[in-house]
C-alpha positions as CSV (number, residue, x, y, z in Angstrom):
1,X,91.7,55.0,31.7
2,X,94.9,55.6,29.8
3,X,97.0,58.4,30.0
4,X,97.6,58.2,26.6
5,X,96.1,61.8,24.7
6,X,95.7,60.2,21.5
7,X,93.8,57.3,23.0
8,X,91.7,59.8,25.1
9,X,90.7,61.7,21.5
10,X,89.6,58.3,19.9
11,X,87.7,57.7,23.4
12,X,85.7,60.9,22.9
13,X,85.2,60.1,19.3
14,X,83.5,56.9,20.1
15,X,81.3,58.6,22.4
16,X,80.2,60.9,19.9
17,X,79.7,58.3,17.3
18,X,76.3,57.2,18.0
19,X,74.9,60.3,18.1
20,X,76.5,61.4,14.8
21,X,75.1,61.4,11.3
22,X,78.5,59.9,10.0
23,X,79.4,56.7,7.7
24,X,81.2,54.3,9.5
25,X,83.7,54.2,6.9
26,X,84.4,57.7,7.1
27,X,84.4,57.4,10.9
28,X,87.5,54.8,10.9
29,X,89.0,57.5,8.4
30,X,88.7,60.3,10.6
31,X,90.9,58.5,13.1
32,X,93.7,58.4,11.7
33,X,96.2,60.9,10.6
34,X,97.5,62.0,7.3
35,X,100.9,62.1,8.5
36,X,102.7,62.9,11.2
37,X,107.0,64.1,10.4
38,X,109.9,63.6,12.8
39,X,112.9,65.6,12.6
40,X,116.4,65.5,13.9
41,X,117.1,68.9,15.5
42,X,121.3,69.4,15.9
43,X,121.8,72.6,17.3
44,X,124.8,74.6,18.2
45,X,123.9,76.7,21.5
46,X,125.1,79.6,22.6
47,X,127.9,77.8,25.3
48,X,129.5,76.2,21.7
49,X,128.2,72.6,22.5
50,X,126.3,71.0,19.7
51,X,122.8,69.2,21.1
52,X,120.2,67.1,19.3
53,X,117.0,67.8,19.9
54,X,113.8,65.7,18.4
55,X,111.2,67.3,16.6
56,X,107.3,66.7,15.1
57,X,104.9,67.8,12.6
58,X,101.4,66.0,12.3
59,X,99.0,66.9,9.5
60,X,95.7,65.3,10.7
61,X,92.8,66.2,8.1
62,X,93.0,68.4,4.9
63,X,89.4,67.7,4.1
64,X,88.0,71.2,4.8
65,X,90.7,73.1,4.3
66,X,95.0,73.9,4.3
67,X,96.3,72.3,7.6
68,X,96.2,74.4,10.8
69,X,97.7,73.8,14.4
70,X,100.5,75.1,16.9
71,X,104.0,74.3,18.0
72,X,104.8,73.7,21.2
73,X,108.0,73.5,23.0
74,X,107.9,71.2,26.0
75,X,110.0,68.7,27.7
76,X,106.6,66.7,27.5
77,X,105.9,66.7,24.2
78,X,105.4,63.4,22.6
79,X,104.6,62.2,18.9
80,X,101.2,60.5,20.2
81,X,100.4,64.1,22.0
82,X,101.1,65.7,18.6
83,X,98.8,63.4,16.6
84,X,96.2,63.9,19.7
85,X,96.4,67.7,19.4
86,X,96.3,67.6,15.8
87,X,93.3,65.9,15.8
88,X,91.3,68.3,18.9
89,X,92.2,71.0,16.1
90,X,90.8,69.1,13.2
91,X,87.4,69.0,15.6
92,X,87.7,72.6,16.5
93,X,88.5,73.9,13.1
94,X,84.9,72.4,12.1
95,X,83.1,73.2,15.1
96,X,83.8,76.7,14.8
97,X,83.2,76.7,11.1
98,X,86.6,77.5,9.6
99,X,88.3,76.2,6.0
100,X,91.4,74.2,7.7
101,X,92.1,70.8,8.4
102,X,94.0,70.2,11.7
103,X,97.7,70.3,12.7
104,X,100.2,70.3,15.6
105,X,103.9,70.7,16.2
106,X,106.2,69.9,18.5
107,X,110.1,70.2,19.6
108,X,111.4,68.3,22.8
109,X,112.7,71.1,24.9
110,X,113.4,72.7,27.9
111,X,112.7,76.5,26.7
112,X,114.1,78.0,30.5
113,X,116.9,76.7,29.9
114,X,117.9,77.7,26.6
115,X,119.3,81.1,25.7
116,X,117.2,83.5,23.4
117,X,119.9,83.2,20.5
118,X,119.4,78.7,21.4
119,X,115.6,79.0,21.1
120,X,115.9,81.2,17.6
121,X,118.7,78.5,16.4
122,X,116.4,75.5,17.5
123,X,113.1,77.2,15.9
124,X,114.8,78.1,12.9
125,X,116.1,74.7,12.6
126,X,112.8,73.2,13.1
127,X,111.4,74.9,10.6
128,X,113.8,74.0,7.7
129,X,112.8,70.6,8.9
130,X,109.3,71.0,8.3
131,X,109.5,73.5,5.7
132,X,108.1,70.7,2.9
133,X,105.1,70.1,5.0
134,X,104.3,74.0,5.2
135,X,103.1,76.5,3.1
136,X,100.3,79.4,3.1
137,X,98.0,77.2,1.1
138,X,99.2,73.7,2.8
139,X,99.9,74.0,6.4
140,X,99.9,77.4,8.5
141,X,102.1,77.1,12.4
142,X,100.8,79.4,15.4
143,X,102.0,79.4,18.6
144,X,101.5,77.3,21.2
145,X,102.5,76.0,24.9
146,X,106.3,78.1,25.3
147,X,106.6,80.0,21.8
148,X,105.2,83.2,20.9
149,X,105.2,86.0,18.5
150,X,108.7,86.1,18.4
151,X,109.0,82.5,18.0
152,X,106.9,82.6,14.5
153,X,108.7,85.8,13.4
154,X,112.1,83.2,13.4
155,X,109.6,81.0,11.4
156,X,108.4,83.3,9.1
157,X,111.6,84.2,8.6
158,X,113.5,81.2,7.4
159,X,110.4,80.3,5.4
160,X,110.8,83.3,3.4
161,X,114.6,82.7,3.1
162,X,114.2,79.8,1.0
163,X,111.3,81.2,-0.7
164,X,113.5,84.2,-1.7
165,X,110.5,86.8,-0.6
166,X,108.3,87.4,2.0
167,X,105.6,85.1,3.0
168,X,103.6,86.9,5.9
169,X,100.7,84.2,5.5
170,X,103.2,81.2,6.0
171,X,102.5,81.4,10.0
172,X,99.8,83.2,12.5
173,X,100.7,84.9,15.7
174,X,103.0,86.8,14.2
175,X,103.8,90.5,15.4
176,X,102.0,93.4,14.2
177,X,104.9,94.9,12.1
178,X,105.6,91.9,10.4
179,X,101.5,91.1,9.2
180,X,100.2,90.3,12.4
181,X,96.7,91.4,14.1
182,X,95.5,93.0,16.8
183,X,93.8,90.6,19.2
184,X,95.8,87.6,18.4
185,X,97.8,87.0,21.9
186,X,94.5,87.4,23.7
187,X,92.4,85.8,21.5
188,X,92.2,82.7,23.1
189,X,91.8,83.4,26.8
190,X,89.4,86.2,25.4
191,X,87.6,83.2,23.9
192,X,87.2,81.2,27.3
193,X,85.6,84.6,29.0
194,X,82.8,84.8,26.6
195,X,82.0,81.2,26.4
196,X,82.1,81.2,30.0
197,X,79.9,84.4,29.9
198,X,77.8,82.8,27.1
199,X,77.4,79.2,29.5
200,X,76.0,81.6,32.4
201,X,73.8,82.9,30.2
202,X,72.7,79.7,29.4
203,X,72.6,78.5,32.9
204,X,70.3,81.5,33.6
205,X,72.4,82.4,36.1
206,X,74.7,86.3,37.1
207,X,78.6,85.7,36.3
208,X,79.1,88.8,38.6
209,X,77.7,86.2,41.5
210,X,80.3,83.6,40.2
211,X,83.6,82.3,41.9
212,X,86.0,80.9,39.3
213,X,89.1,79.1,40.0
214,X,91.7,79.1,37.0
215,X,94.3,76.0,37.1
216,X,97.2,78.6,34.9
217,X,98.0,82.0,34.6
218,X,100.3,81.7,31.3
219,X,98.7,83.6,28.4
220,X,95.9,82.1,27.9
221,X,94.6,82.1,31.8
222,X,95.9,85.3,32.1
223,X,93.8,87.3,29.9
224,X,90.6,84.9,30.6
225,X,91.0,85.8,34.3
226,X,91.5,89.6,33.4
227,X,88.4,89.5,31.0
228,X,86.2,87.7,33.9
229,X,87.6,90.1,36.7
230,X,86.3,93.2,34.2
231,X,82.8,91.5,33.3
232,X,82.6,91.0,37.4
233,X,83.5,87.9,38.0
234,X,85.3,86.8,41.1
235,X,88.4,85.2,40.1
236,X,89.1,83.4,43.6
237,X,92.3,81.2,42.9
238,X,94.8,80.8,40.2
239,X,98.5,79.4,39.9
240,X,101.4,77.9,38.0
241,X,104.7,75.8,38.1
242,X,105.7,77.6,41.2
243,X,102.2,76.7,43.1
244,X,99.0,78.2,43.4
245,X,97.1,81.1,45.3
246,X,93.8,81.2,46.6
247,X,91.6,83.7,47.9
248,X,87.8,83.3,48.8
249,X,87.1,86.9,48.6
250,X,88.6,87.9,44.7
251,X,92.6,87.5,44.1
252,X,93.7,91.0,42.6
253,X,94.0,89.9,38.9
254,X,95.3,93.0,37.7
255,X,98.3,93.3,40.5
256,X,99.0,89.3,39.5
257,X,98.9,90.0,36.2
258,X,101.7,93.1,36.3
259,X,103.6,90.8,38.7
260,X,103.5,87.9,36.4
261,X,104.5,89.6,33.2
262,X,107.2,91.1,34.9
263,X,109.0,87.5,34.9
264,X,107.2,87.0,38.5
265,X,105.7,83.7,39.7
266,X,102.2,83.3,41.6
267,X,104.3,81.7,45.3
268,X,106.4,85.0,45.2
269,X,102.5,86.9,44.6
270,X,101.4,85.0,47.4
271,X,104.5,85.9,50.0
272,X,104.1,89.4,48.5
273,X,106.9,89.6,46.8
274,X,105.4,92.3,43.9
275,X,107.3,92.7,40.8
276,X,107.2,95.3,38.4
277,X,104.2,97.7,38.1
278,X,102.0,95.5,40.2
279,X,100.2,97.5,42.3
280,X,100.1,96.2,46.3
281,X,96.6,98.6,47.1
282,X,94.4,95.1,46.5
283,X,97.1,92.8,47.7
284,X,94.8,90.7,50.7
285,X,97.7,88.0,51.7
286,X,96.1,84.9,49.8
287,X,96.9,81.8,50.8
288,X,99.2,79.2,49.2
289,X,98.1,75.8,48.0
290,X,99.0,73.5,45.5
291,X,97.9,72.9,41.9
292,X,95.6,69.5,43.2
293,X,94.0,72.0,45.6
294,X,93.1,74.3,43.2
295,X,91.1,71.2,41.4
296,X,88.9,70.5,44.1
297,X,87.9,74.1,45.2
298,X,84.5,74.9,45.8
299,X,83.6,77.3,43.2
300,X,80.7,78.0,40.7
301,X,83.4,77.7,37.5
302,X,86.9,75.6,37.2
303,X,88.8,76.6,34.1
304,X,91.6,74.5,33.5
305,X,93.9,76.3,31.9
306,X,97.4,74.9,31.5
307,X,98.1,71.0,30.4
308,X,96.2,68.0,29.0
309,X,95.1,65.3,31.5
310,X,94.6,66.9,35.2
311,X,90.7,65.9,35.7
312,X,91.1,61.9,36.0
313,X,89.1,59.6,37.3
314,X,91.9,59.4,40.3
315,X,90.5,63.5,41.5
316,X,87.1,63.6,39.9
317,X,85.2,62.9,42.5
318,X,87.1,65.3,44.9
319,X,86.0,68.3,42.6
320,X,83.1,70.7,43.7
321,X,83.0,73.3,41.0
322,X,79.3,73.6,39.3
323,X,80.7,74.1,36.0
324,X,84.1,73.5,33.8
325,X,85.2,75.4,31.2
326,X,88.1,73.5,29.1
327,X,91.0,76.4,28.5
328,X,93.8,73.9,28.0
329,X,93.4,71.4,25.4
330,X,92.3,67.4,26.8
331,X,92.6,68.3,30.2
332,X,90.0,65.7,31.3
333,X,89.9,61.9,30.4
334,X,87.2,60.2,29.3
335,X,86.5,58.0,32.7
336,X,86.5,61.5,34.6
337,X,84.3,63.0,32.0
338,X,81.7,60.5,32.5
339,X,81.5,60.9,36.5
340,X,81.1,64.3,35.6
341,X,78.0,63.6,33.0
342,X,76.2,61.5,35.9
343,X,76.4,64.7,38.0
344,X,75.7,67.3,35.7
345,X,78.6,68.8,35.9
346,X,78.4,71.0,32.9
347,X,81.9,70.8,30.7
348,X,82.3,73.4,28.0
349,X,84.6,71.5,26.0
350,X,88.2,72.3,24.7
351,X,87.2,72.0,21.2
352,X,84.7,75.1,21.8
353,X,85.7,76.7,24.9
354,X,89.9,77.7,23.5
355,X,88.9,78.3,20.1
356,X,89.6,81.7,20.5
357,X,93.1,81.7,19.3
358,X,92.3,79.8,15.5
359,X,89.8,82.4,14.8
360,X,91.7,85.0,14.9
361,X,94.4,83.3,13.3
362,X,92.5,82.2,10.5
363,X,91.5,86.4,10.3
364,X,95.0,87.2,10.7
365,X,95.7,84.5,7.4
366,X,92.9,86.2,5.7
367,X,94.0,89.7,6.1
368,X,97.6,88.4,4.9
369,X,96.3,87.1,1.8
370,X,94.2,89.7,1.1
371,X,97.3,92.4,2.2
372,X,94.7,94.1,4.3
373,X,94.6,94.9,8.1
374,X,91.3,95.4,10.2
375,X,91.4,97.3,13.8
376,X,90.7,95.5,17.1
377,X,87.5,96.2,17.2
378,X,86.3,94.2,14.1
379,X,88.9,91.8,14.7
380,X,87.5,91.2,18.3
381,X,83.6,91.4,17.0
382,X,84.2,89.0,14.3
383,X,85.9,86.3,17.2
384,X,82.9,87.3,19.4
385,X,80.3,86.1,16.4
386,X,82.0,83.3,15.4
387,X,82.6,81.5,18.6
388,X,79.0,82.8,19.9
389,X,76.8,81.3,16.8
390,X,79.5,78.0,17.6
391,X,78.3,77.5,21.3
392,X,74.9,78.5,19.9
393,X,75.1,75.4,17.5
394,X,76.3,73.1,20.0
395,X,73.7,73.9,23.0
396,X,70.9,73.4,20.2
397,X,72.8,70.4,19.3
398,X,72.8,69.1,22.9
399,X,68.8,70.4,23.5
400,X,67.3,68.9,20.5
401,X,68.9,65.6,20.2
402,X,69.3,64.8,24.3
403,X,72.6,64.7,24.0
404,X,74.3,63.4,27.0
405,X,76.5,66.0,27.7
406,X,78.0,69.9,26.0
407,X,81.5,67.6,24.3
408,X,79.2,64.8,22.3
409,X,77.3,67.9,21.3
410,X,80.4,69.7,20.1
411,X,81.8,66.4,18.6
412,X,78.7,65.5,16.7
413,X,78.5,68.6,15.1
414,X,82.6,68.5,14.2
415,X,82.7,65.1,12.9
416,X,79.6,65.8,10.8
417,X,81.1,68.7,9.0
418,X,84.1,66.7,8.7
419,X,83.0,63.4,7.0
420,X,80.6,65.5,4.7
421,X,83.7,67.6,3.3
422,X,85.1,63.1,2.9
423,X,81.8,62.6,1.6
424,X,81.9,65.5,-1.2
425,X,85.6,65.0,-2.4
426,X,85.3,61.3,-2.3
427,X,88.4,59.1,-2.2
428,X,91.7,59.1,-4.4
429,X,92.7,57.4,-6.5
């Protein structure tokens, strides 16, 4: 199987083709992108040399809606993983029943080793590059992989600049003084606990019996492992560039978690090495292991949580976990998805399980435009409703039509409400 994202999105489409109610002409449509921007990125760092820097925008569907998607910054990023991301948001936008089409952005980087003054120069750059392609009622960025609330303040910013007034609405994720919402930087890893919560439920089985091994504790593994640990969950191993910690009796999610937001990495956690406010009373000495050991843990839940491609058909048979829940987006290919299938592995899919974060973007959007603000609570009831009734759809999709698996479910469902918007507007000219 390819390591190719984009080809690993038209893979799953394929899959889900049969099952769906969709005209084949509309199908070839759907894979394909609108358009996808490059941009040349010369930036001046802070040291006075002048580096170029590469730069993507891809606007996948509009059908339903104004484009929506991320921006990443990541040696890794590619165009094809762009266009593959864009179109994973076009699915999710559907599945979970918003008005968007799906987008993704992109700059070639190495954020750690850029100053913070570089990384506003580089995002500000980037967006005058895109700033054609974007607009409140066109195409609306969010952060992603290595940008942040800060890094879409910059954005907002030089949006408005050229607009000559402010233009809250332009991005999501902002901070709170500047139009954002409450519940936004949790939004997605608070998405991934209750689909996780809503799959045990399914399952008929006690989350509070569960092990759950998380493969990334950046933002979004984080706050899913907090949110588990709180509903009673043992969260028995997590990690991230640095390596990984395990412990079968519960890792102390709320010590890691100070540690880790103190600038800390999970091999100094494990040597002990506490930063911050972590707190050492629940410290138990876990053991080290790597990333490829976390995979294959023997644990009721495996929530991959950091990049696309880690369950392959090289590792999936090593992997033991009852249950996956997809926090990252694409992190398992097609070939490893159908081993999984055959042994009824349940995999609550990245289009479902990380829609967290778009939801409440798309309420932080609404509460720009309407120049209105809501208070955590609604903000998190609202996400809690509208990614509930979304796994709801899918597992009635997946019971009623004997679906093979919880993904052709989710894409059946997506790529129906996306060739039905096609099949309304029609085709220009």
């Amino acid at each position: 199987m390819t390591d190719d994202p984009f080809e690993n999105m038209l893979a799953q489409m394929d899959r889900a083709e049969e099952y769906a109610d969709v005209d084949h002409g509309i199908f070839e449509r759907l894979k394909h992108p609108e358009r996808t921007l490059k941009v040349t990125l010369p930036v001046e760092l802070e040291s006075g040399e002048v580096e170029v820097f590469e730069g993507y925008r891809c606007q996948f569907d509009s059908a339903r809606g104004p484009f929506k998607g991320g921006v990443r910054f990541h040696p890794s990023v590619t165009q094809r993983e762009v266009e593959a991301l864009a179109g994973w948001m076009t699915w999710k936008t559907a599945l979970v029943d918003l008005p968007y089409g799906g987008a993704k952005g992109g700059v070639i980087c190495e954020p750690k080793e850029l100053t913070d003054r570089d990384l506003e120069r580089l995002t500000r750059r980037y967006t005058e590059g895109i700033r054609r392609m974007i607009g409140p009622e066109v195409d609306v960025p969010a952060p992603d992989m290595n940008t942040n609330p800060q890094t879409m303040a910059w954005m907002m910013d030089t949006y408005s600049m050229y607009e000559g007034y402010s233009v809250p609405q332009v991005v999501t994720g902002k901070p709170l003084e500047i139009g954002g919402t409450p519940g936004r930087v949790e939004a997605t890893g608070r998405g991934v606990s209750l689909v996780t919560e809503r799959l045990f439920e399914y399952l008929d089985r006690d989350l509070s019996d569960a092990t759950i091994a998380i493969q990334g504790f950046g933002n979004v593994g984080s706050n899913a492992a907090r949110l588990l640990d709180e509903a009673g969950a043992n969260v028995v191993a997590t990690s991230d560039v640095s390596g990984a910690a395990y412990d079968p009796d519960g890792l102390d999610v709320a010590a890691l978690g100070a540690h880790v937001d103190a600038g800390g990495l999970v091999e100094e956690y494990v040597a002990g090495d506490l930063k911050g406010s972590a707190d050492r009373s629940r410290w138990d000495d876990p053991d080290a292991i790597t990333n490829a050991e976390l995979l294959t843990l023997d644990v009721d839940v495996l929530i991959p949580a950091a990049v696309e491609g880690v369950i392959t058909a090289d590792n999936v048979d090593d992997l033991r976990a009852s249950a996956i829940v997809e926090a990252a987006n694409g992190p398992t290919t097609v070939a490893a998805d159908e081993a999984l299938t055959e042994r009824d592995v349940q995999v609550v899919p990245d289009i479902l399980a990380n829609a967290g974060g778009v939801i409440v973007s798309y309420l932080e959007w609404v509460q720009n435009a309407q120049e209105f603000s809501w208070p955590l609570e609604t903000v998190n009831a609202e996400l809690e409703r509208r990614i509930g009734d979304a796994f709801d759809k899918t597992i009635e999709q997946y019971d009623t039509k004997d679906l093979p698996d919880l993904r052709t479910a989710a894409y059946t469902l997506a790529l129906e409400r996306t060739a039905k918007a096609h099949e309304y507007r029609g085709l220009f000219p």
